[in-house]
C-alpha positions, 0 to 999 in steps of 0.5 A, a space after each residue: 500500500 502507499 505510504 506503508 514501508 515493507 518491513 525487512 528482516 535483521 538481514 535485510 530482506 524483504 518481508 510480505 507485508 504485515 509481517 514483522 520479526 521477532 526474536 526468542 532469547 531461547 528458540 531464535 528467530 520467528 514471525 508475526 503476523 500483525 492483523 492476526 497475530 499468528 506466529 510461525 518459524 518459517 520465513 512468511 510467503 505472503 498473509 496467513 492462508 485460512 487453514 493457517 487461520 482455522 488452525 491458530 484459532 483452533 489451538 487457542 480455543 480448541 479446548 473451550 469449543 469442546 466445552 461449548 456442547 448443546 445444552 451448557 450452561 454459560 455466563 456472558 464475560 468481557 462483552 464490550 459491544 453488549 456490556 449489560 449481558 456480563 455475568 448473565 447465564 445463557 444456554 448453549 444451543 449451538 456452533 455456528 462453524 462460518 461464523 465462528 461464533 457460539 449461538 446461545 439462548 437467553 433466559 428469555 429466548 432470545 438466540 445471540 451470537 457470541 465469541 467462544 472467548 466471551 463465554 464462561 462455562 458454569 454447568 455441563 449440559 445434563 447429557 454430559 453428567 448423566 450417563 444416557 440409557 441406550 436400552 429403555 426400561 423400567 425407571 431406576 433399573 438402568 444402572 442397577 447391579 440386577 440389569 447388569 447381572 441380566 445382561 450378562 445372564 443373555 450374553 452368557 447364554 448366548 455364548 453357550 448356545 453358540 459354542 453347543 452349536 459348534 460343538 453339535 456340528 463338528 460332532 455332526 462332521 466327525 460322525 459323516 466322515 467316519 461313516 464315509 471311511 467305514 463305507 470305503 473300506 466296505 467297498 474296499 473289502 468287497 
């Protein structure tokens, strides 16, 4: 751009623009990208490319989408365009993967969209620390020791079946062949 002076390195080359170099006391030399603040050790080619973006976003926040699931609860920090939702309690109700935003609903119901980085988690949803029953049954049931024991009770039967069938055909095998060898030295004898 006009009026902009391209940065260059220590040794005097030319760097795309928006980059800077830094140097680590520790690892040496690496490069800022200053718009996004993404940082990488080899010499910058041009502006970060999106993959380069999605994955710098990705390990900053990595760990806090993850807790962001469907159904936790949240509490709204550090707002600066809506100051007066800090420290209110919000639901997550999805990830909006274009925006990159958290779509949470409001008390009220209201649906906003929020950076992952404005948001708090207070509560898992309760499908994350209440184990969900795959099998309906009777209420109370599904963890007991007595389901358990039932479960295994037909899982173990059906084993013994399975191993009686095997066992049943093999015997059913050994008696054919030795039919089939009596009836050639039968034949043989003859």
């Amino acid at each position: 751009k006009k009026g902009q002076e391209q940065a260059r390195t220590r040794d005097g080359a030319p760097l795309p623009l928006g980059w800077r170099e830094e140097k680590s006391s520790s690892r040496g030399i690496y490069y800022v990208h200053q718009a996004t603040g993404i940082t990488q050790w080899d010499f910058p080619r041009g502006p970060p490319t999106k993959e380069h973006l999605d994955a710098d976003y990705q390990q900053r926040h990595g760990a806090k989408i993850a807790q962001l699931h469907p159904g936790a609860k949240v509490q709204f920090i550090n707002l600066t365009f809506s100051p007066q939702l800090n420290g209110k309690t919000a639901t997550c109700d999805r990830w909006d993967h274009t925006s990159g935003m958290v779509r949470v609903r409001l008390p009220t119901g209201e649906l906003k969209a929020v950076k992952p980085e404005n948001l708090l988690v207070i509560q898992a949803s309760e499908s994350r620390t209440n184990p969900q029953r795959l099998i309906p049954g009777p209420a109370g049931a599904g963890g007991s020791w007595a389901s358990r024991r039932l479960v295994l009770g037909v899982l173990g039967a059906g084993a013994f079946v399975f191993y009686a069938l095997v066992y049943a055909r093999y015997h059913a095998e050994q008696a054919a062949r030795q039919a089939a060898d009596e009836e050639r030295r039968r034949r043989a004898a003859d």
